[in-house]
GUFIVEX-658278 format. One record per residue (C-alpha): x, y, z; residue in one letter. Coordinates in steps of 0.25 Angstrom, whole numbers, padded with zeros to 4 digits, always signed. Example, Ala and Ser with C-alpha at 12.3 -4.5 7.8 and 13.67 -1.06 7.14 Angstrom:
REM GUFIVEX-658278
+0049-0018+0031A
+0055-0004+0029S
This chain:
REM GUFIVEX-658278
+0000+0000+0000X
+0013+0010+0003X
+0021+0005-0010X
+0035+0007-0006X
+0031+0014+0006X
+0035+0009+0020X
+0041+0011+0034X
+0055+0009+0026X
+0054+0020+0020X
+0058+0030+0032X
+0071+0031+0034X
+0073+0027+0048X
+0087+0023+0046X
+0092+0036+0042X
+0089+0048+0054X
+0093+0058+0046X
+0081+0059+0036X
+0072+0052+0047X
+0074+0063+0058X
+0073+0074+0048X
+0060+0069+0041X
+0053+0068+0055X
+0059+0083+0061X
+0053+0086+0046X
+0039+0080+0048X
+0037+0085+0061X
+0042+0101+0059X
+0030+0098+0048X
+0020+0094+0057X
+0023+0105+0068X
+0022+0115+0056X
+0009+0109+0052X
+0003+0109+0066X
+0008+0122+0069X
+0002+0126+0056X
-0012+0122+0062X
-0011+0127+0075X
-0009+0139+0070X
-0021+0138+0061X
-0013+0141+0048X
-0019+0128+0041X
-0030+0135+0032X
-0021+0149+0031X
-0010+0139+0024X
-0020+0133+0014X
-0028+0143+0012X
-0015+0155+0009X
-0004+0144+0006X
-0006+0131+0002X
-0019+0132-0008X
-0015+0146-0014X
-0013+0149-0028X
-0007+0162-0025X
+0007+0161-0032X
+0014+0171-0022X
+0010+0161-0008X
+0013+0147-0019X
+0026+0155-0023X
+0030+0156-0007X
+0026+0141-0005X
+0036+0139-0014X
+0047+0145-0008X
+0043+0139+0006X
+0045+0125-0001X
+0060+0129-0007X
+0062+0135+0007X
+0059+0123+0015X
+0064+0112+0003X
+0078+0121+0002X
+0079+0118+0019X
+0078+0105+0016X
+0088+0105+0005X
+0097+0113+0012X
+0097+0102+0023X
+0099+0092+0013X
+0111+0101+0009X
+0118+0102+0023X
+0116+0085+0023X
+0124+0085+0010X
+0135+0094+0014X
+0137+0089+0030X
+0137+0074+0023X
+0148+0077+0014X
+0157+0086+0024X
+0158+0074+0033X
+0156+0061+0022X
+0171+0061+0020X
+0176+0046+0020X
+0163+0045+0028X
+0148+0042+0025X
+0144+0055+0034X
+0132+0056+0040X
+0121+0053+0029X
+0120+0041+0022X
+0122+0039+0007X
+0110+0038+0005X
+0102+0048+0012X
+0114+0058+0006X
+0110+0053-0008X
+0093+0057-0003X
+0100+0071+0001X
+0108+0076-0012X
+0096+0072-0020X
+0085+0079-0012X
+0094+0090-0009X
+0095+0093-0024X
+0081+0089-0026X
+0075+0099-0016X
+0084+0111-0020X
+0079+0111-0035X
+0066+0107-0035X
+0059+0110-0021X
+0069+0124-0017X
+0074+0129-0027X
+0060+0126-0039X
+0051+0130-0027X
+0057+0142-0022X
+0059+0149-0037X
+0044+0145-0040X
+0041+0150-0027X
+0049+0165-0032X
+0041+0163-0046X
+0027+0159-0039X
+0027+0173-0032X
+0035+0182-0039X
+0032+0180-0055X
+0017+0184-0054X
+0019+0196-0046X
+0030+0200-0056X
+0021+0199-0067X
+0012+0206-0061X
-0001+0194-0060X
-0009+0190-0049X
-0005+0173-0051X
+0003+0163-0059X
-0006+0158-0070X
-0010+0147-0064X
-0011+0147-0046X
-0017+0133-0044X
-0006+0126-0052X
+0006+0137-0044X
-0001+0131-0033X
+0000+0115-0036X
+0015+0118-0042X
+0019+0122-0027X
+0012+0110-0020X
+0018+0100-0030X
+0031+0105-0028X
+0029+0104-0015X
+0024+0090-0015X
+0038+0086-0022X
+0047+0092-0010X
+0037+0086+0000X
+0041+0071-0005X
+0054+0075-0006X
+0054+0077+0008X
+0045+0064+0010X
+0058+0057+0006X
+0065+0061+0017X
+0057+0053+0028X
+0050+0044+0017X
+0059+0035+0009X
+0071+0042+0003X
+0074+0052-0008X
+0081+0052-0021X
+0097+0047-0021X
+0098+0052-0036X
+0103+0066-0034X
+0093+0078-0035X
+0090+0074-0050X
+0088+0058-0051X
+0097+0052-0062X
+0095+0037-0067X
+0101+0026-0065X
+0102+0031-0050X
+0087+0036-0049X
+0080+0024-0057X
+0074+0012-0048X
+0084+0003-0050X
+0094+0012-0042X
+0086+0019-0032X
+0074+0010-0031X
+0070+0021-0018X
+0058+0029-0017X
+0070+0041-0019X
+0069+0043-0032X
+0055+0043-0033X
+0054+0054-0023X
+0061+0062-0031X
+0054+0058-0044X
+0040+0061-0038X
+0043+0073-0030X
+0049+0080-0043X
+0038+0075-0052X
+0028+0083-0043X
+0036+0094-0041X
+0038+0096-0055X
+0025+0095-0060X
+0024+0107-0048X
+0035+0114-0054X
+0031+0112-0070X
+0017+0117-0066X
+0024+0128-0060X
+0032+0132-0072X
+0020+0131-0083X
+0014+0142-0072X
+0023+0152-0073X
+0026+0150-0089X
+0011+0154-0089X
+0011+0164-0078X
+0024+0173-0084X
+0018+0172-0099X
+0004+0173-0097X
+0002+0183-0085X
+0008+0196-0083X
+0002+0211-0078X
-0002+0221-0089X
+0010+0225-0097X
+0020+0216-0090X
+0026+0209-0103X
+0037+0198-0104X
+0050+0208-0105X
+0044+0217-0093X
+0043+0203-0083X
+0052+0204-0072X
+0064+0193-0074X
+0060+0184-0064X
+0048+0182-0071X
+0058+0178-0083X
+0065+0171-0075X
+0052+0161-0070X
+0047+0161-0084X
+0059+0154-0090X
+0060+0145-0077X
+0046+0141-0079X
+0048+0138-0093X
+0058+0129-0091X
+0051+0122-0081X
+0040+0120-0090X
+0050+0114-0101X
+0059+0106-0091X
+0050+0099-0079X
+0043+0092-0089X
+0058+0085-0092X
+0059+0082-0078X
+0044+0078-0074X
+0046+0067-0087X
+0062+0064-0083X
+0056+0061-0069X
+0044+0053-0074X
+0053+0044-0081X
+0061+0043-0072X
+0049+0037-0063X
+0045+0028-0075X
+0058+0022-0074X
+0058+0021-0058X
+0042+0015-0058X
+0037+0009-0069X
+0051+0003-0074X
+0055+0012-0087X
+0070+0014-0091X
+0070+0029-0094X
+0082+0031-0086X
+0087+0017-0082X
+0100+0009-0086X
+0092-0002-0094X
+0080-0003-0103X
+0084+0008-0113X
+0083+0017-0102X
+0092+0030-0102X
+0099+0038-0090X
+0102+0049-0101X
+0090+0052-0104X
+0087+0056-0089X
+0100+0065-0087X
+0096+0074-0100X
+0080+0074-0096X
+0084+0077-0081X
+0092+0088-0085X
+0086+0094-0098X
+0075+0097-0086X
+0086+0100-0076X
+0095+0111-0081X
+0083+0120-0084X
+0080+0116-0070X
+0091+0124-0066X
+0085+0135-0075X
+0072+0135-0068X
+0079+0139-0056X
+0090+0149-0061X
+0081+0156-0069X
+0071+0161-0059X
+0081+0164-0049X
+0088+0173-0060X
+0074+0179-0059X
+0075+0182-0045X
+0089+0188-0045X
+0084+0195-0057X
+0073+0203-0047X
+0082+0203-0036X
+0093+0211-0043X
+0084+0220-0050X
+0078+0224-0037X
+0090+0226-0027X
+0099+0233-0040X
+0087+0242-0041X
+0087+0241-0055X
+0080+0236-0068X
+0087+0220-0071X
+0099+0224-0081X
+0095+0218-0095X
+0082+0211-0091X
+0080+0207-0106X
+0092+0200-0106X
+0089+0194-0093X
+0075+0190-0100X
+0084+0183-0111X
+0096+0176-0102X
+0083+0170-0095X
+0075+0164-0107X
+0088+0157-0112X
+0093+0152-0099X
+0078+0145-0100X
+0082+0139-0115X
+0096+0137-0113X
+0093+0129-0098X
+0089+0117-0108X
+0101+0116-0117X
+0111+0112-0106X
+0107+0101-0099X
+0117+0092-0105X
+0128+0098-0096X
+0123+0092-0082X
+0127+0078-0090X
+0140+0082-0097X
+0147+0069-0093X
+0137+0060-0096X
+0142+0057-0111X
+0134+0066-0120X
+0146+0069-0128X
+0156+0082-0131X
+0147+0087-0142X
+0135+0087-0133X
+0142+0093-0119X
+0147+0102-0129X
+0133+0108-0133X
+0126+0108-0118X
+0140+0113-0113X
+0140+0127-0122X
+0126+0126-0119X
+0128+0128-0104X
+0138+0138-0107X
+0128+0146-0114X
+0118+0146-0102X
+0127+0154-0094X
+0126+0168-0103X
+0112+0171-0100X
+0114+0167-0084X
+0126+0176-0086X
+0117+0187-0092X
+0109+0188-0080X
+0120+0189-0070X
+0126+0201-0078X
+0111+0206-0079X
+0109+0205-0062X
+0124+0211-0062X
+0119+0223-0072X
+0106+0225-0064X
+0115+0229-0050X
+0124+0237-0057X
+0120+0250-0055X
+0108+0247-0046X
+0106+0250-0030X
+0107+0237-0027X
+0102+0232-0012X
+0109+0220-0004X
+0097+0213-0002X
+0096+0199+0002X
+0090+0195-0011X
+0100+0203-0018X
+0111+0196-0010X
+0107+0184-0015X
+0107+0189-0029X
+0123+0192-0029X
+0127+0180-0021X
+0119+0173-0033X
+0126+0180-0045X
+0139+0178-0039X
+0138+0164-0036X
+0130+0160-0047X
+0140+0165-0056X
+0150+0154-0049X
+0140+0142-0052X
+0136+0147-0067X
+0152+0147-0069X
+0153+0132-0062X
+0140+0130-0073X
+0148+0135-0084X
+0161+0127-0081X
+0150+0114-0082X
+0145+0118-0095X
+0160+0113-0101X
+0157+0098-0102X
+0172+0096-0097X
+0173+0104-0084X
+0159+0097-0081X
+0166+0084-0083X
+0174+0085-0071X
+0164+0092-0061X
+0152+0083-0064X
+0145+0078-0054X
+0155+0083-0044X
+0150+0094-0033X
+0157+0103-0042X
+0143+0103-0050X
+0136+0103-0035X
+0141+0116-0033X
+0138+0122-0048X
+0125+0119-0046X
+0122+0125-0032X
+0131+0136-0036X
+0121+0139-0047X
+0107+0135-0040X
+0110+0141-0028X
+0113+0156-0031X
+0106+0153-0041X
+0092+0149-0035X
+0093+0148-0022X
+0099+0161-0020X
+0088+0166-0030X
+0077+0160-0022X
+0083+0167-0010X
+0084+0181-0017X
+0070+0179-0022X
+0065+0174-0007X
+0069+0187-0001X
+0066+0196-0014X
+0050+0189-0014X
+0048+0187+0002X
+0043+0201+0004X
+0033+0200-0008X
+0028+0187-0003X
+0027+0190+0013X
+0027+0204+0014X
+0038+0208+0022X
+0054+0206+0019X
+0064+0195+0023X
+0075+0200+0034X
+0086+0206+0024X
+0098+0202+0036X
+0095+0187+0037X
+0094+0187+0023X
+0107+0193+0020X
+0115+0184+0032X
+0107+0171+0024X
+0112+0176+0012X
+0126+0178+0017X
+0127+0162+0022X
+0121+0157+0010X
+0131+0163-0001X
+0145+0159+0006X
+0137+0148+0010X
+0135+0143-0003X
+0148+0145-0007X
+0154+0138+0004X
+0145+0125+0000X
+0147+0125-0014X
+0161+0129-0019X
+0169+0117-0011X
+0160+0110-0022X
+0165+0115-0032X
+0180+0112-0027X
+0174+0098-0022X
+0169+0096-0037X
+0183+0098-0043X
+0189+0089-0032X
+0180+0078-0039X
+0171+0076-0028X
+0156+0069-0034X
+0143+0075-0031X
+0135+0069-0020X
+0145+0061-0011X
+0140+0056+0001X
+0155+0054+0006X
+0168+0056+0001X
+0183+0052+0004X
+0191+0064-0001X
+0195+0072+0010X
+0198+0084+0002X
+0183+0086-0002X
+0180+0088+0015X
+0184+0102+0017X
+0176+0106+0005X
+0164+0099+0009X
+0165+0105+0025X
+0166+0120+0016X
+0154+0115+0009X
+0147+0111+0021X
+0149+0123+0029X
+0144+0131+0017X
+0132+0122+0019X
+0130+0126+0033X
+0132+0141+0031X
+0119+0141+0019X
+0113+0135+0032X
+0115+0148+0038X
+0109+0155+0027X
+0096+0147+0026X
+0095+0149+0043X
+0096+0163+0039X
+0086+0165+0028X
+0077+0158+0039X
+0080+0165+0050X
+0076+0177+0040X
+0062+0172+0035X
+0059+0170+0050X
+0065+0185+0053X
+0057+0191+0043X
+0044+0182+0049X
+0046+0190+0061X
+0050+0203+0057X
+0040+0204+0044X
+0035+0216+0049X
+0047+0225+0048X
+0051+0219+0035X
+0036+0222+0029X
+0034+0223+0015X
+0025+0234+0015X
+0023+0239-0001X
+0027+0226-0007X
+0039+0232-0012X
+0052+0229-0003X
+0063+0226-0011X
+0061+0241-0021X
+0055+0229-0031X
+0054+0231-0047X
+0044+0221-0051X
+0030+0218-0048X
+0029+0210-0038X
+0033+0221-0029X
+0022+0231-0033X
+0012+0221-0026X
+0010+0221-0011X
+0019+0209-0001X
+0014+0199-0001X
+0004+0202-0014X
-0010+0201-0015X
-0015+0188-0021X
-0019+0196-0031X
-0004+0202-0032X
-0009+0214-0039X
-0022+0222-0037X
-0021+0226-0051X
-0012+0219-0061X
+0001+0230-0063X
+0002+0234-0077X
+0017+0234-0081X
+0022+0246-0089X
+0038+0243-0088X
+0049+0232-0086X
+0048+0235-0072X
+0034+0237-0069X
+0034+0239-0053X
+0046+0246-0054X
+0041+0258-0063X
+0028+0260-0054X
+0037+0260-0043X
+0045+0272-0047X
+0033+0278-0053X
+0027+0277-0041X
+0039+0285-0033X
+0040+0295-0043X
+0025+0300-0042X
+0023+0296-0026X
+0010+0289-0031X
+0007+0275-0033X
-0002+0272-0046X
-0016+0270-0045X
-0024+0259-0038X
-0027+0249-0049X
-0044+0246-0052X
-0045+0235-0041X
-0054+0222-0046X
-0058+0209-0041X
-0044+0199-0042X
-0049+0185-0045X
-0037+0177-0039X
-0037+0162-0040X
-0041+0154-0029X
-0032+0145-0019X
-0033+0129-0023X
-0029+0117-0014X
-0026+0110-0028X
-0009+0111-0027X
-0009+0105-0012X
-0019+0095-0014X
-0011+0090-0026X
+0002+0093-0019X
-0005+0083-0008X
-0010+0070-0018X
+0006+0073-0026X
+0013+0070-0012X
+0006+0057-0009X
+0005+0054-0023X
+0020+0057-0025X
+0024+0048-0011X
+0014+0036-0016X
+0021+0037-0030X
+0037+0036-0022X
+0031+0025-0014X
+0022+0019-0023X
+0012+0019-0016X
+0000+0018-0027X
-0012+0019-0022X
-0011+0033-0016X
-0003+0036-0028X
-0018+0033-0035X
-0024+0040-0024X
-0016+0055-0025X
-0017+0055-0039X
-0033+0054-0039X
-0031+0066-0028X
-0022+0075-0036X
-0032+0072-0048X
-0044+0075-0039X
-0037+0089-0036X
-0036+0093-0049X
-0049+0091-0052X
-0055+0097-0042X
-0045+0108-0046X
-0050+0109-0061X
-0065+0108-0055X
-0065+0119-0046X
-0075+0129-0050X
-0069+0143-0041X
-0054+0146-0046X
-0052+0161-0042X
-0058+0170-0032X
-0058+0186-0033X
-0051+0197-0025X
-0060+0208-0023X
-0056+0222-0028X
-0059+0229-0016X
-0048+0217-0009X
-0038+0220-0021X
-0037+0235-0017X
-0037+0234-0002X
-0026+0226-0006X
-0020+0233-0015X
-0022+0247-0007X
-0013+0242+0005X
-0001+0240-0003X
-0003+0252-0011X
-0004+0260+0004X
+0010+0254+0006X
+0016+0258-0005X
+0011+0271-0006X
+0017+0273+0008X
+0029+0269+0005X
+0030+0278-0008X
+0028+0289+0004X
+0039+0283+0011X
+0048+0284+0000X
+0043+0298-0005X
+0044+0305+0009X
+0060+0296+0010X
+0064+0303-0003X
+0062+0317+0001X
């Protein structure tokens, strides 16, 4: 009746993951039960849960990254304390459970923290920057988020219920097929990606519609600001590339359940195949990440240079061909694997090439500062520890594009710390940037600039402390992924590696040191007009946190930088423009349809790893019921009243127009 399923399958033996999974379980249940003696139950799924509002999805979104990057991080610390003391020693964590660690580690950081937290940005950003009330379609944003979060809840699952994936964070045959890990791992990774991904694909086909179907009155493609750009190209290659993936995964499954030889040693079956398919989906992956991060520094730099963004068409063009050229270099992560000189040749000018227009936004940001007043904000901050060590990993890129040099470092850490010297400027640093940019136009109030900056300033030697011994490590020849190790001359870079660890630990106790801080003090650090940051775009001419409606009238653009030119139009005349003609707003209403689902995928999702088919039966009939009661519904959208929509709008206009006072009576 349980399939696979039994009392076998918690991991008494090993107290590492059986302690952690039950402190897990119960700081869940004091949350929930502190939850409902506060009476917050129907609060939550009323405001949070069922809502279709983009700006609460977008901040659920980033609450996941948040908590998946703790996990990740923890999984990080696991890594690096293991391989500090492993030498000619097996450490303190079993093969095994180390091999469960690398591959959830990678796992999480690209598909629950670092996809989550930029759809989170995108999710409340991109509609107020386009000047719209919602994505084109709110019920789907809100099954995307609950799908997504039902593949990092049976990630997590793993940990106390079977075990995860051995295979790395990407799970290459022969090592992933049945007759090599015959585990329930690999079909937690499977199933939790399959779900996510059909979150994140539905995802991407909402924005592509949102960004080209829905703008404010005059707001034209060359007058969107560039992180709508940005999310636009990312979008689009999620739309051409997860379907590579969902198929490449589904194969992948047929081989492991019903007995097919896609990927297996005999039968006709074809490890090649699944390396190109995997990574014809996985270097636009990288791309999906990069280029909406681009977005946020774009914003960021803009704002605290006090400047129009230098050579925005070209930045507009750099970005469209990062999107086409993203899918001409894939061969380059396989170099060694025998496709011949003539072919590494092609992908290796090819990931050359990809360089310029990356190098075209970083002269761009440079440009957009020189000149400008620019302000040492946190965000900021982050910004130029970004372009500086970015540029360090897109050279260590370069050098892998020349098939030769790639030959020695491949699959040495030297290639660990390329890619977390590109990813993590790169996105996380971005997601950062973009978390203390957005906060205030989400909650209302300001995050504390001091415990940012300290965060900021243990995260970036940090880093470098962590990952250039790899680099050092990765020409010494020493392989990715070692549980132990008999060189001694690899200890001292690993202990430097570790410590560098420990002080990123630092920064993360900061930045929630500084998110509590700002809890408390929220009313010194009020948001008052909805403006804090001197903003250009917008989402900054709209109250914090936004209406529902996010504009009592939709703004009618007039220039490249709409909010901007209002602004100072506004400070020239002391006046304000006129009220708008208030009308009803019919808004969409909130559907229980993405947590329902999200609900019947979990089960379905564990029955399916377990195979445990009867309830596999049982939560498809469920999720089918949802959606037809979904399609059936005969009320979708309920109106705003005008007289709410100008009591609304009223009070930030009061604001505003006190603080045009304020500045009026500074500058005499």
């Amino acid at each position: 009746m349980l399939g696979r399923l039994s009392w076998a399958a918690i991991p008494f033996d090993e107290p590492i993951p059986l302690f952690t999974g039950a402190a897990v379980i119960v700081i869940l249940l004091g949350v929930l039960v502190y939850i409902a003696i506060k009476g917050w139950i129907p609060y939550l799924w009323r405001e949070w849960i069922t809502s279709v509002d983009h700006k609460r999805i977008g901040v659920m979104y980033v609450f996941l990254a948040m908590v998946m990057l703790l996990r990740g991080f923890i999984d990080a610390i696991m890594m690096r304390a293991q391989q500090a003391f492993a030498l000619n020693s097996g450490g303190y964590l079993p093969s095994d459970h180390f091999n469960q660690i690398f591959s959830a580690h990678g796992t999480l950081m690209i598909f629950f923290v670092a996809m989550p937290f930029l759809i989170g940005l995108m999710n409340l950003v991109v509609p107020l920057q386009l000047g719209v009330r919602d994505v084109a379609f709110p019920t789907l944003n809100n099954v995307s988020f609950w799908l997504t979060a039902t593949g990092a809840l049976l990630v997590n699952v793993s940990l106390v219920v079977g075990e995860f994936s051995k295979t790395g964070w990407l799970p290459f045959p022969p090592l992933s097929e049945a007759t090599y890990s015959p585990g329930v791992g690999v079909d937690y990774y499977l199933w939790s990606l399959q779900i996510s991904g059909v979150g994140t694909l539905l995802t991407g086909v909402n924005f592509v519609t949102t960004i080209l179907k829905l703008h404010a009155p005059g707001m034209t493609y060359l007058r969107m600001p560039m992180f709508c750009w940005t999310a636009l190209a990312a979008n689009l290659l999620i739309v051409a590339a997860f379907p590579v993936l969902t198929a490449t995964l589904a194969m992948l499954l047929l081989d492991r359940y019903l007995g097919f030889h896609f990927f297996t040693n005999e039968a006709g079956g074809n490890q090649m195949m699944f390396m190109n398919l995997i990574w014809i989906w996985g270097h636009p992956e990288v791309y999906i990440l990069i280029l909406p991060s681009f977005g946020v520094y774009s914003e960021v730099v803009s704002t605290f240079s006090g400047k129009p963004l230098f050579g925005y068409r070209s930045m507009v063009a750099a970005t469209l061909v990062i999107c086409v050229l993203s899918f001409m270099v894939w061969l380059h992560h396989f170099f060694t694997m025998g496709a011949g000189a003539s072919v590494n040749t092609v992908f290796g000018v090819a990931s050359a090439i990809i360089a310029v227009p990356t190098g075209v936004k970083i002269y761009n940001w440079l440009f957009t500062m020189y000149g400008g007043r620019i302000q040492f904000s946190t965000p900021m901050m982050w910004s130029l520890g970004f372009m500086v060590t970015f540029v360090i990993g897109g050279l260590t890129g370069v050098l892998h594009a020349v098939p030769p040099a790639d030959f020695i470092t491949h699959n040495t850490v030297f290639l660990v710390a390329h890619f977390h010297n590109v990813i993590i400027p790169g996105v996380l640093f971005a997601a950062f940037a973009g978390y203390e940019f957005w906060f205030p136009k989400a909650f209302g109030f300001r995050l504390d600039q001091r415990f940012g900056k300290v965060a900021f300033w243990c995260w970036l030697p940090g880093f470098y402390l962590a990952f250039m011994p790899l680099y050092v490590l990765g020409l010494m020849g020493m392989p990715r992924r070692l549980q132990h190790y008999d060189v001694p001359e690899w200890r001292p870079w690993l202990i430097v590696a570790a410590i560098g660890v420990l002080l990123i630990l630092a920064g993360i106790c900061f930045q929630i040191a500084q998110l509590i801080v700002s809890i408390r003090g929220r009313e010194s650090l009020r948001d008052e007009v909805g403006d804090p940051w001197n903003g250009r775009s917008l989402e900054w001419s709209t109250a914090s946190p936004p209406p529902a409606f996010n504009f009592a009238a939709l703004p009618r653009v007039e220039g490249d930088e709409p909010y901007w030119e209002i602004k100072q139009r506004a400070r020239e005349q002391q006046v304000l423009r006129p009220e708008p003609a208030y009308t009803d707003i019919e808004m969409p209403l909130n559907s229980p349809t993405g947590f329902v689902s999200a609900f019947f995928a979990s089960f379905m999702g564990f029955a399916l790893i377990w195979h445990i088919w009867w309830l596999v039966g049982v939560t498809f009939v469920g999720a089918y019921a949802t959606f037809v009661v979904f399609a059936w519904r005969d009320r979708a959208e309920y109106h705003i009243p005008a007289e709410e929509v100008a009591r609304i709008d009223r009070e930030n206009r009061a604001a505003r127009r006190a603080a045009l006072a304020r500045l009026a009576e500074a500058a005499q």
